[in-house]
C-alpha positions as CSV (number, residue, x, y, z in Angstrom):
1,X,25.7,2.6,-1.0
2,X,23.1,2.5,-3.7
3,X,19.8,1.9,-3.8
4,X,17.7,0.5,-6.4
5,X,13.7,1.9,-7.3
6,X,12.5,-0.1,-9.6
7,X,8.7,2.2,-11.1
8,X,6.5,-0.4,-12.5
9,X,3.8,1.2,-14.8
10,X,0.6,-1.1,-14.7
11,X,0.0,-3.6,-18.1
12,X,-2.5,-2.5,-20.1
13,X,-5.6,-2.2,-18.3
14,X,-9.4,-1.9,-19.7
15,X,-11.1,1.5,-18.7
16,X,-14.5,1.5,-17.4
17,X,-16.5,4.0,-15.2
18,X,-16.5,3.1,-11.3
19,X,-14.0,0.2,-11.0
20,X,-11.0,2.8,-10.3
21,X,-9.4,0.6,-7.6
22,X,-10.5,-2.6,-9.1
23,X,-10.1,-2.8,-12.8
24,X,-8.0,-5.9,-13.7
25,X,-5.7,-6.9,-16.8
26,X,-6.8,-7.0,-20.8
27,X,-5.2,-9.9,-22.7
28,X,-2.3,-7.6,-24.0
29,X,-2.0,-6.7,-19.9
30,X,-1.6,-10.3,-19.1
31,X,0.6,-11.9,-22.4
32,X,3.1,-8.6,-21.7
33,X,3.6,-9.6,-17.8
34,X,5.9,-12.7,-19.2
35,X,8.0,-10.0,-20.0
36,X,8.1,-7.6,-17.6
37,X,8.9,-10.4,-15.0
38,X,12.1,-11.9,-17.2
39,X,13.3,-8.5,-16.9
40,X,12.5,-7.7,-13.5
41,X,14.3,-11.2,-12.3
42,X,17.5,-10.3,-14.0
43,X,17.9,-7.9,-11.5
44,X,18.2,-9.4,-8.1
45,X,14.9,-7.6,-6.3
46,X,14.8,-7.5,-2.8
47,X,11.2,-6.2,-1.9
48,X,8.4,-5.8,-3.9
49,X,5.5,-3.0,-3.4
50,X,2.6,-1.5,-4.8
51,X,-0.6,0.3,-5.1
52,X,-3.2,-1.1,-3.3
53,X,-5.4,-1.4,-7.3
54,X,-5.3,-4.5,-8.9
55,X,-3.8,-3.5,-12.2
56,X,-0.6,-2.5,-10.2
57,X,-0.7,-5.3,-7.4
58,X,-1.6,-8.3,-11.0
59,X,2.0,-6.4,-12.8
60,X,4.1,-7.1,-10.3
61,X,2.2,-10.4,-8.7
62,X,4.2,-13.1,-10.9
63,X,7.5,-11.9,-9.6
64,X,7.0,-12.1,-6.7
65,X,6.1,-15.8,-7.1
66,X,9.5,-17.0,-8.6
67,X,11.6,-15.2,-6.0
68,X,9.2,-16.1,-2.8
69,X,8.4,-12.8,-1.9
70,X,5.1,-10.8,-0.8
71,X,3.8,-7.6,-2.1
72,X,3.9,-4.6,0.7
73,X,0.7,-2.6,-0.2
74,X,1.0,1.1,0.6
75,X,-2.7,2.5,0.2
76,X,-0.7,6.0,-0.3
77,X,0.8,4.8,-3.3
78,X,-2.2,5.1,-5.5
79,X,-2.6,6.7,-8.5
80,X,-4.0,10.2,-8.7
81,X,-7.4,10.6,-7.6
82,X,-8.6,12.5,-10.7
83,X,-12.1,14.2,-10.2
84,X,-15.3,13.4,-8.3
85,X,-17.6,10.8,-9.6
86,X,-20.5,12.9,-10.5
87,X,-18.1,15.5,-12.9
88,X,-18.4,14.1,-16.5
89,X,-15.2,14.9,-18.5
90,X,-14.9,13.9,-22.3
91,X,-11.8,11.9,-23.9
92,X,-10.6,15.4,-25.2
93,X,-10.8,17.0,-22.0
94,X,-9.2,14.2,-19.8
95,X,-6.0,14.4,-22.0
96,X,-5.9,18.0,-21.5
97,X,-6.8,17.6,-18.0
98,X,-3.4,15.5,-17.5
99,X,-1.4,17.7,-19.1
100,X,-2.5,20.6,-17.0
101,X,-2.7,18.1,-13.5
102,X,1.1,17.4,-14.8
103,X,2.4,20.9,-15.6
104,X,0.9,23.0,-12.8
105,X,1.1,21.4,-9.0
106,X,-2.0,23.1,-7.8
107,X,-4.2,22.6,-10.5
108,X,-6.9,19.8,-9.8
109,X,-10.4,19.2,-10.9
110,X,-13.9,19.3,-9.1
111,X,-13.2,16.7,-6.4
112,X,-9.8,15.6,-7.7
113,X,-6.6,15.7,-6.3
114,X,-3.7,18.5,-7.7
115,X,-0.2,17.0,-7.9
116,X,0.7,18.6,-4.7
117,X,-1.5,16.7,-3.2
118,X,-0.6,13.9,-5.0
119,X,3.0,14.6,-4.0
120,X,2.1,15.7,-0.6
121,X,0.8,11.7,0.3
122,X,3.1,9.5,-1.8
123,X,6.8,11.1,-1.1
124,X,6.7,10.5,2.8
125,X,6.4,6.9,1.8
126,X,8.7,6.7,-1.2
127,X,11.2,8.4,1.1
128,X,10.7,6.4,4.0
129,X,11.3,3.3,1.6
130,X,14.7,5.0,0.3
131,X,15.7,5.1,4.0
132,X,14.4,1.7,5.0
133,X,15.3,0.0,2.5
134,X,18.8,1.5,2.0
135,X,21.0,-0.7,-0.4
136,X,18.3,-2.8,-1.8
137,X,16.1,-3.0,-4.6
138,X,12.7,-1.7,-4.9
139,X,10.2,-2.7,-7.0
140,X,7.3,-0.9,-6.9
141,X,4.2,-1.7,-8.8
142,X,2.6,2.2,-9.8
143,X,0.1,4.1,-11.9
144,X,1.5,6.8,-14.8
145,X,0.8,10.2,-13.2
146,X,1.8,9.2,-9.8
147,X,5.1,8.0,-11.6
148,X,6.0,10.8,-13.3
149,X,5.4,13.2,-10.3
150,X,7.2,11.1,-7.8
151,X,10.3,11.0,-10.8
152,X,9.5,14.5,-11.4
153,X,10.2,15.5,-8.2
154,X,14.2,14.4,-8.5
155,X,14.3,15.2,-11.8
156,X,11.9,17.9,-14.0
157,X,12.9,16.3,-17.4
158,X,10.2,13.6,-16.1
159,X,7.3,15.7,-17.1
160,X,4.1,15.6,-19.3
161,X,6.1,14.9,-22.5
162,X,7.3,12.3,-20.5
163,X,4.4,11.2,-19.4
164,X,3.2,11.1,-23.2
165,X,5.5,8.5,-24.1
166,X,5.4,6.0,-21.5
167,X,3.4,2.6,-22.4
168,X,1.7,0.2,-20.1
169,X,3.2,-1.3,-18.8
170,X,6.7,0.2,-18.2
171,X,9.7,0.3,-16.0
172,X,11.7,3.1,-14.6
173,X,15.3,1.8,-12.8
174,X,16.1,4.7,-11.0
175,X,19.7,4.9,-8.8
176,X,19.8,6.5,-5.8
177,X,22.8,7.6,-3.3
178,X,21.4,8.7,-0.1
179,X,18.2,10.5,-0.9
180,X,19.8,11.9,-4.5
181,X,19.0,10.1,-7.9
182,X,22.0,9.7,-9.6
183,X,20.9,7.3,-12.7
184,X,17.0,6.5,-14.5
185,X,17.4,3.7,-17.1
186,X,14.5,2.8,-18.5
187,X,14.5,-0.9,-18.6
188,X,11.1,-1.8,-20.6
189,X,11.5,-2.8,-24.1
C-alpha cells in the first residue's frame, strides 16, 4: 500500500523583519495559488496539513475549500527558526547561512536552530502522519528548508543545490511504501 506526501512550498511571500509567523501572500503569491490548486485537485487529496504561518496555511487554504476539507495545523511543522531577533545578518550572509544550515546538521546561528534540530521536531510528526495516514494522500503546506531536510532525510540528492532551485511556491509528490520513499515527482510547473 502506498502512501501519498504531497510538500507544498509557500507562494511567494513578501519579507519583512518581525512577522516570521505572520507574513501573508504578494500578488504573484496569490494569482499563482489558481494553479497550484488545479494541480493539487487532480489528485484525489485526502487530508490536508500545514505549518501553523500564514504563507503555508493561505497555499494550501483554497483546496481545501473545493474538496470540503480542514487544514490539520502541526505547530512542529514550521519552518526553520533561523537566528535570534537581535543578530543582524546581511542578504550576502543569509544565503550563505542556508547553505551551511543545509550542508552541516549541527551548524546553527546565534539563537537559531541547526537542521538537527530542525529534524529532531518535524520527523516524529511527518512519521507519525506516514503511519496514520497509511494509503492516503497528504498534502502538507511547508516552508523551503524544512522541506528539503525532511526530503533530505529519505533521500541526500535533496540538498542545498536543491534547495537552490526550488520556487515559491512548489510541490514535491513524494511515494512512500511503509516508511521507505520509493518515488519524488515534482508536480509544479
Amino acid at each position: 500500500m502506498e502512501t501519498y506526501i504531497y510538500l507544498v512550498r509557500h507562494a511567494e511571500s513578501p519579507y519583512t523583519e518581525g512577522n516570521e509567523r505572520t507574513r501573508g501572500l504578494t500578488t504573484k503569491g496569490y494569482s499563482d495559488l489558481a494553479t497550484v490548486t488545479e494541480i493539487l485537485q487532480s489528485e484525489e487529496i485526502d487530508v490536508i496539513v500545514s505549518s501553523p504561518y500564514t504563507r503555508a496555511v493561505l497555499t494550501v487554504e483554497p483546496i481545501t475549500k473545493i474538496l470540503g476539507l480542514e487544514i490539520k495545523i502541526f505547530e512542529d511543522l514550521r519552518e526553520h527558526h533561523f537566528c535570534s531577533e537581535d543578530y543582524n545578518l546581511s542578504d550576502d550572509d543569509l544565503s550563505v547561512s542556508i547553505e551551511r544550515i543545509i550542508s552541516d546538521q549541527y551548524f546553527s546561528l546565534p539563537g537559531g536552530e541547526s537542521n538537527k534540530q530542525l529534524l529532531a521536531r518535524s520527523l516524529p510528526v511527518f512519521m507519525k502522519m506516514l503511519d496514520q495516514f497509511k494509503g492516503k494522500r497528504v498534502v502538507i503546506g511547508t516552508h523551503g528548508i524544512i522541506m528539503t531536510a525532511l526530503m533530505g532525510y529519505f533521500d541526500s540528492q535533496f540538498d542545498y543545490k536543491f534547495f537552490k532551485q526550488t520556487t515559491k511556491p512548489d510541490i514535491y509528490k513524494m511515494t512512500f511504501r511503509e516508511e521507505q520513499l520509493i518515488q519524488v515527482v515534482r508536480l509544479w510547473r
